[in-house]
C-alpha positions in Angstrom: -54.4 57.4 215.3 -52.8 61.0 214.1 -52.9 59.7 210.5 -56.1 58.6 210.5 -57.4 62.3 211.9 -55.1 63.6 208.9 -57.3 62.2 206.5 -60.4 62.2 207.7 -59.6 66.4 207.8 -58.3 66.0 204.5 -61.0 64.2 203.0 -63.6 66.8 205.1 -61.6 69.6 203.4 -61.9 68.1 199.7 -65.6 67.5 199.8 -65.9 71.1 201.3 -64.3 72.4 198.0 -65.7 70.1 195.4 -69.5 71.1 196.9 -68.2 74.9 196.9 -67.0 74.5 193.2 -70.3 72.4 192.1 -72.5 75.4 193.9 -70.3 78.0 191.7 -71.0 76.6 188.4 -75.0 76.0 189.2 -77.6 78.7 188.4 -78.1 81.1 191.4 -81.4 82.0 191.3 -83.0 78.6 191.5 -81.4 77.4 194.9 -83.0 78.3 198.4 -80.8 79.5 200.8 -80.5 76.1 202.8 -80.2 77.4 206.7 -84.2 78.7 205.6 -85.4 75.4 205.5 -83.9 74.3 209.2 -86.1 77.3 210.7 -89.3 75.8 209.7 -91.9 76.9 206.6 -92.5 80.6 207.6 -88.9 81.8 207.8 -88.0 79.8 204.9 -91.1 81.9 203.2 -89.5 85.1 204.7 -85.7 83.6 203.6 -86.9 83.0 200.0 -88.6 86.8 200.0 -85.4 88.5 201.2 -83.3 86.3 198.5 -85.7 87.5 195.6 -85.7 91.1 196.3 -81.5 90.3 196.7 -81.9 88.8 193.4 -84.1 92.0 191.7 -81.7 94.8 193.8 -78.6 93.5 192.0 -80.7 93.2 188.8 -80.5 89.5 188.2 -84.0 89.2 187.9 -86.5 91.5 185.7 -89.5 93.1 186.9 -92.3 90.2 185.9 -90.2 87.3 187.2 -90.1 89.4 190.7 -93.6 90.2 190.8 -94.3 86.1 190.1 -92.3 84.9 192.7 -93.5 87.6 195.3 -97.3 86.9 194.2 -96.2 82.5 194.9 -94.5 83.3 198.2 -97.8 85.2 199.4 -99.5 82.1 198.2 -96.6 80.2 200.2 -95.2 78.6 197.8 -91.3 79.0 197.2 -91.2 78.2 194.0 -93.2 80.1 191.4 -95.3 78.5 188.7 -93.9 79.2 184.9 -95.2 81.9 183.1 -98.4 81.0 180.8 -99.6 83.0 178.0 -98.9 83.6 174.1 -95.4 85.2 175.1 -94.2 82.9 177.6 -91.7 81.2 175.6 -89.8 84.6 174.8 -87.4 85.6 177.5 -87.1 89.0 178.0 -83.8 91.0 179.9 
């Protein structure tokens, strides 16, 4: 019975790190924070707000991309619509 504990800790501990590693190597700026979404739809809107100005403070995120995703989580969406226009193909940093 002590063996079989063993490895289901060990396999608990492995997936632990492969899903630590796999959220390492993805972009940042797309995920939600996940315990958000547990809450219910208005503090995952409020989660999401607090994550973008993160994101702007530690300047991963320019000025027009911030004012986008504040103006969709006023609209309550999470996720903001891409840019339309002549320019919106150049990214700018």
């Amino acid at each position: 019975m002590g063996a079989l504990a063993a490895i289901v800790i060990g396999v608990l501990v492995v997936a632990a790190i492969a899903y630590d590693v796999a959220r390492l190597i993805t972009p940042i700026e797309s995920r939600c924070p996940p315990p958000a979404r547990l809450r219910g739809r208005r503090a995952a809107l409020e989660e999401a707000e607090r994550w973008c100005v993160g994101l702007r403070l530690r300047g991963r995120i320019g000025q027009a991309a911030y004012q986008r995703r504040m103006a969709a989580l006023a609209h309550g969406r999470r996720r903001p619509e891409p840019p339309r226009g002549p320019h919106s193909h150049v990214t700018r940093r």
